[in-house]
N, C-alpha and C positions, 0 to 999 in steps of 0.2 A: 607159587609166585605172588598171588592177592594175600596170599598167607603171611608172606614174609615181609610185604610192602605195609600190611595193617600193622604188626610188630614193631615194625619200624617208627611208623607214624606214634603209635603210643609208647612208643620209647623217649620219641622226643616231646611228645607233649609231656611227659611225666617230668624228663629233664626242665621242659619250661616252669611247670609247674614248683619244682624245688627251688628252681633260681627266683623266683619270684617269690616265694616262702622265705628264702635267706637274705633276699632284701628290705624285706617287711620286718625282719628280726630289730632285738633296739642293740646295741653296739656300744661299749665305753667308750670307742675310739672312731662315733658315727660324724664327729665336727673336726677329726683330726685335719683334715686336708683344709674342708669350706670355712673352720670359724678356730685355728689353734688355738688362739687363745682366750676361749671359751670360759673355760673352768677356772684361770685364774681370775677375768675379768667380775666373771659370777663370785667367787670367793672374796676378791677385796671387798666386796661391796656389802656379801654379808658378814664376813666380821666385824667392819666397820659399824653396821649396825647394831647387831652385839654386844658390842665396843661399847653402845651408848647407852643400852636397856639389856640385861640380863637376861630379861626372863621372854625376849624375843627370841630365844634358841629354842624352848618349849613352844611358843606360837608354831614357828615355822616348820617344826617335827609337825604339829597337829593341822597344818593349813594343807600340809603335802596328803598328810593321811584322810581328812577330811572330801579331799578332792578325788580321791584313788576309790573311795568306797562311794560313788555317785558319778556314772556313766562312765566309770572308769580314768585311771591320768587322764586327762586332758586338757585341766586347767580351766574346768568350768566351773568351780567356785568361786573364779577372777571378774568374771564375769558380772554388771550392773542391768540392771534395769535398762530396757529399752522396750518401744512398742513390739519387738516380736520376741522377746528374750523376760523371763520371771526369773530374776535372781536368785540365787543359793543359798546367798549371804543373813536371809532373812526367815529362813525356818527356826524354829524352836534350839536343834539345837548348834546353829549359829549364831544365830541374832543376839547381837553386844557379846559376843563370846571369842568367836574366829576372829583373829589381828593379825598385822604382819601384811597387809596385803600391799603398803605403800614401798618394803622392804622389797617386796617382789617387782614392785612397778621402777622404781630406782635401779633395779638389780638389770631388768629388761632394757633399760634407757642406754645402761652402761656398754651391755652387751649389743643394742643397735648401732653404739656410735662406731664399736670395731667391727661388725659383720650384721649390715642391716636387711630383715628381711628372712634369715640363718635359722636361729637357734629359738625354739620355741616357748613359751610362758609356762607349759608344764613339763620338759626338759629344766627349767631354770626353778621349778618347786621341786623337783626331784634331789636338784645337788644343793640345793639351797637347805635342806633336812638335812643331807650328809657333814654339809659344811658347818651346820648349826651341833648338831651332837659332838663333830671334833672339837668344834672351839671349846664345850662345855666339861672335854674331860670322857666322854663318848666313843662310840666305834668310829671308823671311818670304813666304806668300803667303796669295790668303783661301781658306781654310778651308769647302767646301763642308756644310752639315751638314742633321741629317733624319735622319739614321739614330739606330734601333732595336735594342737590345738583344737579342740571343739571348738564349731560354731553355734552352739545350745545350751541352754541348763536346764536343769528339772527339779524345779521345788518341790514336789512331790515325790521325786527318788530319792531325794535326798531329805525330806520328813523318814521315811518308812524306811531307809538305806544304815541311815545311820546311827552308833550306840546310843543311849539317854546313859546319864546318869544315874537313875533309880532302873535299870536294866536287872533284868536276873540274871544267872550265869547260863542257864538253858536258851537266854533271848541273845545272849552274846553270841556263846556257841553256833548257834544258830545264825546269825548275822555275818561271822568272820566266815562260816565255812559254806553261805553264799559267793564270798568270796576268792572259794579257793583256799582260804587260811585255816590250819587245824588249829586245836588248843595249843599247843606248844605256840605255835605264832604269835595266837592270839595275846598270851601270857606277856610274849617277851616284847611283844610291840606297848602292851598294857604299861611296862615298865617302866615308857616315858615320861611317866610320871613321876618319876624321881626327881626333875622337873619341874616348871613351872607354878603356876597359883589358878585358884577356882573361886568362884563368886560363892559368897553367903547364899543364895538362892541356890545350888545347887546338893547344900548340905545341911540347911536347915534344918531339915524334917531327920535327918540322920541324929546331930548332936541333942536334936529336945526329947524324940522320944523313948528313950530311954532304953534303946536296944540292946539284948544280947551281945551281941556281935560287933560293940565299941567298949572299948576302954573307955571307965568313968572318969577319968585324970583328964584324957584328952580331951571328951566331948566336952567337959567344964572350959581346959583350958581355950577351946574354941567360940563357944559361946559370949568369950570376951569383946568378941571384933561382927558377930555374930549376932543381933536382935532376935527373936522368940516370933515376933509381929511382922509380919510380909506386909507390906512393900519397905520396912527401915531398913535399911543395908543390903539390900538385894546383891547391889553392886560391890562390896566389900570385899576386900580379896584377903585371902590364905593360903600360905603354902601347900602343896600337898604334902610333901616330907617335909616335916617340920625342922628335923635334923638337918639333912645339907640338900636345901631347899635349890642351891646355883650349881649343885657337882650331879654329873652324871653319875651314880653309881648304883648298886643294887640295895639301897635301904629302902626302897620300895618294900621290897619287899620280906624284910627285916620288920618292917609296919603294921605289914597285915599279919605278921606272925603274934601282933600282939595286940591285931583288933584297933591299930590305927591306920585306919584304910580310911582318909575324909570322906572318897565317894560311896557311895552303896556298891555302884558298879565295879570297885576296886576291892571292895571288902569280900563280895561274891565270890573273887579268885582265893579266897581260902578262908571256906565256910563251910567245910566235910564234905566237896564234890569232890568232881572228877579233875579238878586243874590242883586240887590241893598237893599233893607228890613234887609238880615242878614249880609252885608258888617254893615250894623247901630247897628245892635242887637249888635253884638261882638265891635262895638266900645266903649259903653256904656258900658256893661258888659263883662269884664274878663274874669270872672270864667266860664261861660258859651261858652266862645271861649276855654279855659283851657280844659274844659269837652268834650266839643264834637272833639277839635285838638287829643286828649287821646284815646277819641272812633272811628275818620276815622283810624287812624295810627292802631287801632287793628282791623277792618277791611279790611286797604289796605293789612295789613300783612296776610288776610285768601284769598289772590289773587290767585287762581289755583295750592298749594303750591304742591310738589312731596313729597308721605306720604310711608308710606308702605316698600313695595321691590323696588319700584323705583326712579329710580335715584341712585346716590351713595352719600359717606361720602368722600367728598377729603380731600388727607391728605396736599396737598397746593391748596389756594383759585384761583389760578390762570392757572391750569391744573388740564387737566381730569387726575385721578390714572394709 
């Protein structure tokens, strides 16, 4: 009988135990009922932004990813300066780099005036990525959400968290699959780089010294916008695809098939390692670079996400309540 009455008991704590697991899960359709119209109010608001700067579709892929690789989604790269709080925003490799973060603050505003209190600032970077690649010509996929705001940052997780530019491919490696993220991932998240523009400071050293592993054509034609003498042009920007620098497509990696990889850390994915096979697959085929960029982005977004009762919902992305 005490046999049957302990069975019992751990039967139902086990049941508690599940349901409280499947609550904590994050959910495409987790604002269906508290905030409908959630995704469309976060959507106008970033294409509208878009709309006005191009190459903010590239920011807001990297502000999402940025934030995923440092305590996890929680939207603590939003986060400012305060006496208990060291911003994120001002590591190495943020600082003057990371943008977009006003697009998210607009985007939060919009979404407080129809369900204030709802729908959280790293929820709103999550679809804010997805909605930024559609507009560009991009995957779309749904957007798991439920996750909770940190009330913390870590400058120092996010020094030592996250990639450099002069990274090797064993330091990549190694960094994504901290993560959770294998090479395939890593590759096809890499991709968003088809995308966007990077500062003269972080290719300098790539186009002067005279490496192997850059086309002579290119690094000349880089060097144009590009001074030789640090600190001139630090700030200068260049596409990374020079090609079609505003279309989401796979000439990324068409680039480095021919050793125009701007960054070092771009060029590394096919330089006779171990990622060189699927830097080929995804140049070849598209859709299968489309499919799998689709599937790491809903994985980086399952990064250690705060579900439940913890963390909080800020009512500004940029301080704790």
């Amino acid at each position: 009988m005490v046999t049957a009455v302990v069975r019992a008991a751990t039967m139902v704590m086990l049941l508690l135990l599940s349901c409280s697991a499947c609550q904590a899960q994050l959910s495409p359709t987790f604002y269906a009922n508290t905030c409908p119209n959630a995704l469309s109010t976060i959507r106008t608001s970033i294409r509208s932004a878009i709309a006005r700067e191009r190459r903010m579709a590239a920011s807001l892929i990297r502000l999402h990813f940025h934030d995923c690789f440092v305590q996890g989604c929680d939207a603590s790269i939003l986060l400012d300066n305060s006496p208990s709080i060291t911003s994120e925003k001002f590591v190495t490799q943020n600082d003057n780099s990371v943008r977009g973060f006003e697009v998210i603050d607009q985007a939060k505003s919009a979404v407080e005036n129809v369900c204030p209190g709802v729908v959280s600032c790293a929820d709103i970077l999550a679809v804010a990525a997805r909605d930024a690649s559609e507009y560009v010509g991009g995957p779309s996929w749904k957007v798991k959400l439920g996750r909770r705001d940190s009330t913390t940052a870590s400058a120092s997780l996010a020094s030592s968290q996250l990639p450099r530019f002069s990274d090797s491919l064993q330091n990549l490696i190694r960094l994504f699959g901290s993560k959770g993220l294998n090479e395939r991932d890593m590759v096809a998240l890499s991709g968003s780089h088809t995308i966007g523009q990077a500062q003269c400071v972080t290719f300098r050293d790539r186009i002067y010294n005279n490496a192997s592993d850059i086309d002579a054509g290119f690094a000349s034609t880089r060097r144009r916008n590009c001074p030789a003498t640090s600190p001139n042009g630090n700030g200068n920007l260049a596409p990374l695809d020079l090609v079609t620098p505003n279309s989401f497509d796979n000439n990324y990696f068409k680039n480095l098939l021919q050793k125009k990889g701007l960054l070092q850390s771009d060029q590394v994915l096919f330089s006779g390692g171990s990622t060189d096979s699927i830097v080929n697959e995804y140049s070849r085929d598209p859709s299968t670079f489309s499919s799998d960029f689709a599937s790491a982005m809903i994985k980086m977004g399952d990064i250690e996400p705060l579900t439940g009762s913890a963390g909080i919902i800020r009512r500004i992305c940029s301080a704790v309540n």
